[in-house]
C-alpha positions in Angstrom: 33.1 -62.4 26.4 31.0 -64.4 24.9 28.0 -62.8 25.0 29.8 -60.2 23.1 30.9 -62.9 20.6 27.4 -64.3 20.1 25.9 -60.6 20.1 28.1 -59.3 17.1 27.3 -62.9 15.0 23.6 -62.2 15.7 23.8 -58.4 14.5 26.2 -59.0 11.8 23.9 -60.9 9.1 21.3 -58.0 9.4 24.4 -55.8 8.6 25.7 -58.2 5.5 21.9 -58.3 3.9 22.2 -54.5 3.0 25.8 -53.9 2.3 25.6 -55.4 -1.3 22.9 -53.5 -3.2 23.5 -55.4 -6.6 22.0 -58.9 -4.3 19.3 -56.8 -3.1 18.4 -55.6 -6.2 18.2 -59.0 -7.6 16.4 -60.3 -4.8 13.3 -57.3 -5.5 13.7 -57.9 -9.1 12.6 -61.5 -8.5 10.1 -60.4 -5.7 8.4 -58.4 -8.8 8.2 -60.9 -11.2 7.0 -62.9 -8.8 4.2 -60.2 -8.0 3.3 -60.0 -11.9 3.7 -63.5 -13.0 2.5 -65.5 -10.1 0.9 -63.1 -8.0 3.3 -62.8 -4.8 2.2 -60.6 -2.3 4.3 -57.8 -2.8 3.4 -53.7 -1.8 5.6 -50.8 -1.6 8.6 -51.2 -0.1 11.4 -48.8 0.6 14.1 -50.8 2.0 17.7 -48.1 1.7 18.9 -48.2 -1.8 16.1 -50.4 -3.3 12.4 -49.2 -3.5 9.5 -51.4 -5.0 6.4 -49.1 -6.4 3.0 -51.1 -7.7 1.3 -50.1 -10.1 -2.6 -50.6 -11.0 -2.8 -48.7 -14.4 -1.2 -50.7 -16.4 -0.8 -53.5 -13.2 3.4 -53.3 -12.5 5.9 -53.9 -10.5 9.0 -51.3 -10.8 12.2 -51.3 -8.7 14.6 -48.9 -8.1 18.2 -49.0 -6.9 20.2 -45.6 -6.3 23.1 -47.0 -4.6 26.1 -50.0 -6.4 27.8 -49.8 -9.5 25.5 -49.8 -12.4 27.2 -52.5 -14.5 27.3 -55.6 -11.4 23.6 -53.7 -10.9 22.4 -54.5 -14.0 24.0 -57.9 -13.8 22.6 -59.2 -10.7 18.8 -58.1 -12.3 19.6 -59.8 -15.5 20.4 -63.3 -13.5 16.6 -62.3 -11.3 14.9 -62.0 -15.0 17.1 -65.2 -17.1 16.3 -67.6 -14.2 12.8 -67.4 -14.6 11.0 -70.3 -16.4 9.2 -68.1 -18.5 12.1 -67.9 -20.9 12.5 -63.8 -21.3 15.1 -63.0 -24.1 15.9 -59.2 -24.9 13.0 -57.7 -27.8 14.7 -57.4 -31.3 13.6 -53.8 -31.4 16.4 -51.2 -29.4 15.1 -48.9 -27.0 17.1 -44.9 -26.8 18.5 -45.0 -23.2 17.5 -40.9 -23.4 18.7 -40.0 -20.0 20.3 -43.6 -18.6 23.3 -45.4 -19.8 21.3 -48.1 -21.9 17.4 -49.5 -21.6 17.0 -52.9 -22.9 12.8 -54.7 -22.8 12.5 -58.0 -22.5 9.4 -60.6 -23.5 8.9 -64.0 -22.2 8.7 -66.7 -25.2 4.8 -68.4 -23.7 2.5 -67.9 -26.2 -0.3 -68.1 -23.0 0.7 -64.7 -21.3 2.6 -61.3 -22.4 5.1 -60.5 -19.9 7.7 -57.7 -20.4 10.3 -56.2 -18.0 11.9 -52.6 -18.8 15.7 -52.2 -17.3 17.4 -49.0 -17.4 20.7 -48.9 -16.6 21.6 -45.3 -15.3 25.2 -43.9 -16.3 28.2 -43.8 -13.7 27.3 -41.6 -10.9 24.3 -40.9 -11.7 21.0 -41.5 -10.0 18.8 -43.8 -10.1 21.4 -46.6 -10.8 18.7 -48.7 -12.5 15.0 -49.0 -12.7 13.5 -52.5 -13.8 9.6 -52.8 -14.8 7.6 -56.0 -14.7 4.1 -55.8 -16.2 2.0 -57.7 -18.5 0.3 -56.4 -21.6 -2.8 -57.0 -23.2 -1.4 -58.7 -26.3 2.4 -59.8 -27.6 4.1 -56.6 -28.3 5.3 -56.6 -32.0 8.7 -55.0 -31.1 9.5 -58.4 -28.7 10.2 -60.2 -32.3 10.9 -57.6 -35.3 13.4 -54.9 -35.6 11.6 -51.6 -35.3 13.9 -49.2 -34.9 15.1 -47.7 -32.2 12.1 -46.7 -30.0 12.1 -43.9 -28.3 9.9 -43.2 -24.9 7.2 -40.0 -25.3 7.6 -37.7 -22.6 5.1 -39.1 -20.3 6.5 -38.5 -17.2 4.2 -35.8 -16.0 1.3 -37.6 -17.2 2.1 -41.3 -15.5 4.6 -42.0 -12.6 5.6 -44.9 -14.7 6.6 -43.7 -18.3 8.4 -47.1 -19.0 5.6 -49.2 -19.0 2.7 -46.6 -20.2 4.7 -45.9 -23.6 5.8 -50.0 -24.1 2.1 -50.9 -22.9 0.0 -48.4 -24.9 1.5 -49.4 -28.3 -1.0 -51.7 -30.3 -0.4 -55.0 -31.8 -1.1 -55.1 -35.2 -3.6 -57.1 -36.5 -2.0 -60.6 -37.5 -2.5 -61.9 -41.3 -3.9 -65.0 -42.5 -1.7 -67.8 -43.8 -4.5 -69.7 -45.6 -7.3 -67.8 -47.6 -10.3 -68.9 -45.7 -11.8 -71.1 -48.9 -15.6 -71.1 -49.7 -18.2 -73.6 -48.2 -15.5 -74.0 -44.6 -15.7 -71.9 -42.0 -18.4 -70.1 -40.3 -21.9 -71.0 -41.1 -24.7 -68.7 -41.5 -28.4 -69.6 -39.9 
């Protein structure tokens, strides 16, 4: 009897780690911005409910979760993305959900690195639940501190497997202005 006992203790965490998908999204939301931010060894995975793709064009990390309730789904990647020391807050600009219940980008607040992360929260019974994107971009993404507009994604999806990050990475940051006139006799020389 209790070999039985000890048996059904030793099976029964392997059973608990996949029976809440909202943890185990969390837990591959962190495994990607691990990947991105401090370069975790993390490949594809698909692991029931949540799948990890990487990316190389831009470089990414996306997870996907097609099983839980999309609101405690979206919650438990919110707490994988806040606790991170980089600081990410949510952009100023809105993003159309389209298709999803909501999408909502996130930047970090380092001035040192550009890191963003894409979450689309699908609608009730719908599939995918959610879809989160960690990548880093070339240069600070003006929509991460002005209002402009509500974006809408182009209908890349035929052209990259990963339309979030292609139409949030591809847009170029405008050149930044000067606060002082550069004044005559300072500044560069010339030989």
């Amino acid at each position: 009897m209790r070999i039985l006992v000890l048996a059904a203790l030793a099976l029964a965490p392997a059973a608990v780690a996949h029976a809440d998908p909202a943890q185990d999204a969390r837990s591959a939301t962190a495994a990607c911005l691990s990947a991105i931010i401090d370069g975790a060894p993390v490949g594809d995975i698909d692991d029931g409910p949540i799948s990890i793709r990487r990316a190389t064009d831009p470089v990414s990390c996306t997870v996907s979760v097609s099983d839980g309730a999309p609101v405690v789904v979206r919650d438990a990647v919110l707490t994988a993305i806040t606790r991170r020391a980089e600081l990410f807050r949510p952009t100023v600009t809105r993003w159309d959900p389209q298709g999803f219940a909501s999408r909502e980008a996130f930047c970090n607040l380092s001035l040192r690195r550009n890191l963003n992360v894409v979450v689309s929260t699908g609608k009730p019974d719908a599939q995918p639940v959610l879809v989160a994107t960690v990548f880093e971009a070339a240069s600070r993404d003006g929509r991460c501190d002005r209002d402009e507009g509500v974006q809408t994604l182009a209908d890349t999806a035929a052209a990259t497997p990963n339309p979030d990050v292609a139409e949030v990475a591809a847009k170029p940051a405008k050149a930044k202005r000067r606060l002082i006139p550069r004044l005559p006799g300072f500044g560069r020389h010339k030989d």
